[in-house]
C-alpha positions in Angstrom: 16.8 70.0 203.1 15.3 70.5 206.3 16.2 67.5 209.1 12.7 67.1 209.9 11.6 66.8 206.3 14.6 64.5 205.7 13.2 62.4 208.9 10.0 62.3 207.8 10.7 61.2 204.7 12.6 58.0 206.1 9.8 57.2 208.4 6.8 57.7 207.1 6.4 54.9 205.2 7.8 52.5 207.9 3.9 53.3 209.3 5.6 53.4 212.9 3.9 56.2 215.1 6.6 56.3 217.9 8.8 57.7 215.4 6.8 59.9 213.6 5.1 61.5 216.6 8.9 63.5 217.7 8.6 64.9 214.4 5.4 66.5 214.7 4.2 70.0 216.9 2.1 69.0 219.7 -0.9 70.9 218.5 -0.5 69.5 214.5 -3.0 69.6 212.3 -3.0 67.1 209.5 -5.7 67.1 206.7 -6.2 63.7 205.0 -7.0 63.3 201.4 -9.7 60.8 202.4 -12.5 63.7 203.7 -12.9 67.2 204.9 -11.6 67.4 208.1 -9.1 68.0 210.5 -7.4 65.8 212.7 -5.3 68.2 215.6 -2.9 66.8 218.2 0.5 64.8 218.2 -0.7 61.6 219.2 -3.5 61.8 217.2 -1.9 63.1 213.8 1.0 60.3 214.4 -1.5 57.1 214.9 -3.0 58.2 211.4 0.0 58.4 209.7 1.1 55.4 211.0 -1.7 53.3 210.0 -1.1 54.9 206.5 2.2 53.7 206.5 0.8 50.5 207.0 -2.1 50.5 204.5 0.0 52.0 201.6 2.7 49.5 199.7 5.8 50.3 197.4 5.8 54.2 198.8 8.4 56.2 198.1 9.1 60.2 197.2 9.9 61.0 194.0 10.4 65.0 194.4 10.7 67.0 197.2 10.2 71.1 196.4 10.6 73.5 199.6 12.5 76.2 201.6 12.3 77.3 205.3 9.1 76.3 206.8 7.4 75.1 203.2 7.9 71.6 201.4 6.0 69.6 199.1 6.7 65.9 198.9 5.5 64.7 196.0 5.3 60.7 196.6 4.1 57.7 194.6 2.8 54.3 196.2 -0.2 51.2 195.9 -2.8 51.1 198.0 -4.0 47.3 197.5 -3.7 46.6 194.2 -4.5 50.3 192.9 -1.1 53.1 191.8 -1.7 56.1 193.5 0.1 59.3 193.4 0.3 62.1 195.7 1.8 65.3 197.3 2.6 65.7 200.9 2.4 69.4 202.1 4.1 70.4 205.2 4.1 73.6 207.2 7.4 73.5 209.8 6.8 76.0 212.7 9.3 78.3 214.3 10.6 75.3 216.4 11.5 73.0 213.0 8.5 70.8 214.0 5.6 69.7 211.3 2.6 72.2 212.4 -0.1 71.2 209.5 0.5 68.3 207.0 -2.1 68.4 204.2 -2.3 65.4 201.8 -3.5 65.6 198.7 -3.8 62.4 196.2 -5.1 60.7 192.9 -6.7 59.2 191.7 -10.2 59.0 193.5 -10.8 55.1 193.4 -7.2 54.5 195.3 -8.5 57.2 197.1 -11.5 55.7 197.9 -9.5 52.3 198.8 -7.3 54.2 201.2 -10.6 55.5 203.1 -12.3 51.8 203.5 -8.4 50.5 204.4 -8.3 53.6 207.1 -12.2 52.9 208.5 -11.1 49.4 209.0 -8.1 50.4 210.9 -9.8 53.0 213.2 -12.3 51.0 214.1 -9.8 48.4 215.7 -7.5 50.8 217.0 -8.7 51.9 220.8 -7.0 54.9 220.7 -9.2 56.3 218.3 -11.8 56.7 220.2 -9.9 59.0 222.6 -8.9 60.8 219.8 -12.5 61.1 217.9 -14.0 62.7 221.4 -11.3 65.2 221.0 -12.1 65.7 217.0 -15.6 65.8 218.0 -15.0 69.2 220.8 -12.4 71.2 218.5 -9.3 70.0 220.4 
């Protein structure tokens, strides 16, 4: 397995963005299962995942499928009271670092609890508005 897969996958759910953010390209784009969109940048892609770290309970991976720059990290985890299960998809570039992570989960009512958990968060969470000007202009 790729070390940067095998990091991610110890950190991730520990919802800590200072350790996630090493792992990640500085222009990363990460696609959340929550809406169609695109959030781009380090600093920005890390504070997300690091809130979701936070919101989601009992996560853990079950399979991990990949070669070379491709994985899929199939994972499994509550969100509240709710089971959800999903796949994380990640792109490494030429460097080893995560370039696009794309989640994709199931099923849509834990998805929608994970979207009203996130809203919550972002709205507290000062640095999103830095980070929502920059989502806003294509950065």
């Amino acid at each position: 397995m790729h070390p940067t897969v095998e990091r991610m996958m110890e950190v991730v759910a520990k919802g800590d963005d200072t350790a996630i953010a090493p792992l990640m390209a500085e222009t990363v784009r990460f696609l959340p299962p929550t809406y169609w969109a695109v959030w781009q940048g380090r600093d920005a892609v890390a504070a997300v995942l690091g809130h979701v770290g936070q919101v989601f309970s009992d996560f853990r991976y079950r399979r991990v499928m990949g070669d070379g720059r491709d994985w899929a990290l199939e994972f499994q985890c509550r969100v509240g009271d709710l089971d959800a299960v999903g796949v994380d998809l990640i792109t490494l570039d030429a460097d080893g670092l995560i370039a696009e992570f794309e989640v994709v989960m199931r099923p849509l009512k834990s998805v929608a609890a994970l979207r009203e958990a996130m809203n919550e968060r972002v709205k507290s969470d000062p640095r999103f508005l830095q980070f929502g000007e920059a989502l806003r202009s294509g950065n």
